[in-house]
C-alpha positions, 0 to 999 in steps of 0.5 A, a space after each residue: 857695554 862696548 863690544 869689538 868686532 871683527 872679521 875673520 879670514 876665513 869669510 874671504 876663502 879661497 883667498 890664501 890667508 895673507 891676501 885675505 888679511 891685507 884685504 880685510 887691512 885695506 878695508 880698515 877692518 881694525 880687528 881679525 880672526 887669523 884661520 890658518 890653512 895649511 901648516 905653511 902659514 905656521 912657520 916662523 917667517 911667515 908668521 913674522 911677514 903677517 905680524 909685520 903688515 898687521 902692525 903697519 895697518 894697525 891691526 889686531 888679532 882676537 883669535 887664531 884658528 888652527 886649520 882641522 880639515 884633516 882631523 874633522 872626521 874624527 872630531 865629528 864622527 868618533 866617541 
């Protein structure tokens, strides 16, 4: 069974998430996980900016992360 691994920006934080994403490109890291940090990283232009770097290295993306931060209290610590 073969398997695809990949690298998540999330292991290069505090970087922002579209320099996390060209390092893991310039790595030749040919498979991510996209973690988004703020609700900037979910607008359309940026987005389509990331998508455009991602296809020029030949990457793709097995998952993205919506960023919890604000709600994780409430995840962890409530019925």
């Amino acid at each position: 069974m073969a398997y695809n691994v990949g690298v998540s920006t999330a292991c290069l934080y505090p970087m922002l998430t579209e320099q996390a994403a060209m390092e893991l490109c310039k790595r030749d890291i040919k498979t991510i996980e996209i973690f988004i940090n703020s609700p900037c990283e979910m607008k359309r232009r940026f987005v389509k900016q990331l998508k455009a770097m991602l296809d020029f290295y030949g990457v793709s993306v097995a998952a993205v992360h919506p960023f919890t931060c604000e709600l994780e209290t409430m995840l962890f610590f409530t019925n």
